[in-house]
N, C-alpha and C positions, 0 to 999 in steps of 0.2 A: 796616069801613074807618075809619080813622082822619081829622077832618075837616082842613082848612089851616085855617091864618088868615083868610086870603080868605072860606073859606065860614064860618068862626065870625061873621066881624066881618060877615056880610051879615045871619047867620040872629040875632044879636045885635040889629041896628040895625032890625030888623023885629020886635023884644020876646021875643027867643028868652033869656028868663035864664038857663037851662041853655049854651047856646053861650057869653053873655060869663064866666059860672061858668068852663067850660072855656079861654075864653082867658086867664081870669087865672091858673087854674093851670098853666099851660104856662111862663108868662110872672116869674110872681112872685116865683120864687129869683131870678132874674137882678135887678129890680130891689129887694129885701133883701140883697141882696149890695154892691150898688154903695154903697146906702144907706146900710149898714154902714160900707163902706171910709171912703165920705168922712165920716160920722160919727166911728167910731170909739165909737158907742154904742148900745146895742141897743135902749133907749126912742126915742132920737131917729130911728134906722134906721124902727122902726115906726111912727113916725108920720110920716115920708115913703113909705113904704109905703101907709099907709093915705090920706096925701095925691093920691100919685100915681095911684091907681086908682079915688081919687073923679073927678079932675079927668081920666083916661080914660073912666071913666063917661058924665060931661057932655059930654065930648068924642067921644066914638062917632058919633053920629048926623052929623057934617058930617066924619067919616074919610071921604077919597073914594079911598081904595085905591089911589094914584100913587104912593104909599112902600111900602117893606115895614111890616108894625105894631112890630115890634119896633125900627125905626130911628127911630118915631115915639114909641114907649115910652121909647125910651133917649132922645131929647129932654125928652120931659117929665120923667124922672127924673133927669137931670142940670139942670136949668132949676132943678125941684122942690129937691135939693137945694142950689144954690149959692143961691137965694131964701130959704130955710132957715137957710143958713150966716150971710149977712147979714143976716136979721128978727132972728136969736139973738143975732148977733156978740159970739160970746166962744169961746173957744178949744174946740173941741168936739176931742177927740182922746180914742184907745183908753187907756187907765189900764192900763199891763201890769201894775202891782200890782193892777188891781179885777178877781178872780177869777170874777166875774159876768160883765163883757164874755170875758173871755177861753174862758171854759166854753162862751158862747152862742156865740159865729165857729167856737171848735171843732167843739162840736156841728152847727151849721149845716153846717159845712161837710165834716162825717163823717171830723175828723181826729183822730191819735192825742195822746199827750201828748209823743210823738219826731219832731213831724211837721216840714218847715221851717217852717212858721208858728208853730209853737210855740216851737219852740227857735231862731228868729229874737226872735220876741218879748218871750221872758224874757231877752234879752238885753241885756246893757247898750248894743252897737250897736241892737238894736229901738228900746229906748227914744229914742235921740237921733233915730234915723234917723223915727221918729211922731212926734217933738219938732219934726223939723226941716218936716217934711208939713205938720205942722198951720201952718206959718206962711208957708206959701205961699199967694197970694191963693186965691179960690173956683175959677174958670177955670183957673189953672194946675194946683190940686190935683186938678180933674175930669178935665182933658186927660191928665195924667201916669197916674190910675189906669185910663181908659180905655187909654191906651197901653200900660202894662207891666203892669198887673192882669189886664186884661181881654182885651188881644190886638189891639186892634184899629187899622186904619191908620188913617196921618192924612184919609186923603179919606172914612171912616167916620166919626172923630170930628167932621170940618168940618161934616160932612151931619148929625150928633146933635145938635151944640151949635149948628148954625146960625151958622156963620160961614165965612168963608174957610180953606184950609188954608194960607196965611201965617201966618194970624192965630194957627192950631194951633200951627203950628211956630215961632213965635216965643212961645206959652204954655210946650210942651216943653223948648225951648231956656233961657228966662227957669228956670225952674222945676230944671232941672238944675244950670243956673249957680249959681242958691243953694242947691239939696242939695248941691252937693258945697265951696261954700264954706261951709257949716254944718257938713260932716260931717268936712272936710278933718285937723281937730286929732285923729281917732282911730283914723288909720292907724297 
């Protein structure tokens, strides 16, 4: 039988290393993925990767299970990266010329070379359209990949990112208003 979270994160917090082993790998595509997105780079991906699961680590033992773990994962990994974005602050985005980023999300994410993220990407709308991403603040660029990457509502992102969903929906809002006044010259 396969265990939950629930029973990982008990048998975990009572020094079970094999349980937190198995919750991170349940857990870990998901936040290398996000990591990715709002990087746009695969070293900087890994090392909020490798941030995020230390700073789960220390954080286990006072998880009092009133969340689900992955809505508490997805905060820390969105906190992790927008913290990230601003200790760096300088333009972190996907290079659709650097063959190395583009190989690695491929790979990662078990797609072809005709897949739409590929051929979104080698595109000249990709490029504007990651041009235009990268210069949306931290919050807005979280909030928008959680929304349309990721799938999920605003009363989900409110609950991840720890705010209001006003607060969501006016990052959303904010955030669209300037992709599409970024993107608007190439229709």
């Amino acid at each position: 039988m396969i265990a939950s979270d629930k029973e990982l994160i008990i048998s975990a917090q009572n020094g079970d290393a094999l349980a937190f082993e198995q919750l991170i790998y349940r857990h870990d595509k998901m936040v290398l993925r996000i990591a990715f997105k709002f990087t746009g780079d695969a070293d900087d991906a890994k090392d909020i990767y490798q941030e995020v699961f230390i700073k789960v680590y220390n954080g286990l033992a006072k998880f009092q299970l009133r969340s689900e773990f992955s809505t508490w994962l997805f905060r820390i990994t969105s906190n992790t990266c927008i913290t990230f974005k601003r200790k760096n602050n300088k333009l972190n985005h996907l290079s659709l010329n650097d063959e190395t980023n583009l190989t690695y999300f491929s790979t990662y994410k078990g797609q072809d070379e005709l897949s739409p993220h590929n051929l979104l990407a080698n595109s000249e709308f990709g490029r504007q359209l990651n041009e235009a991403l990268n210069n949306l603040s931290p919050n807005q660029k979280m909030s928008f990949l959680l929304k349309h990457d990721e799938g999920y509502k605003i009363r989900e992102i409110a609950n991840i990112m720890n705010c209001k969903e006003g607060t969501i929906k006016k990052y959303l809002f904010e955030a669209v208003r300037k992709l599409k006044r970024q993107l608007e010259n190439i229709y």
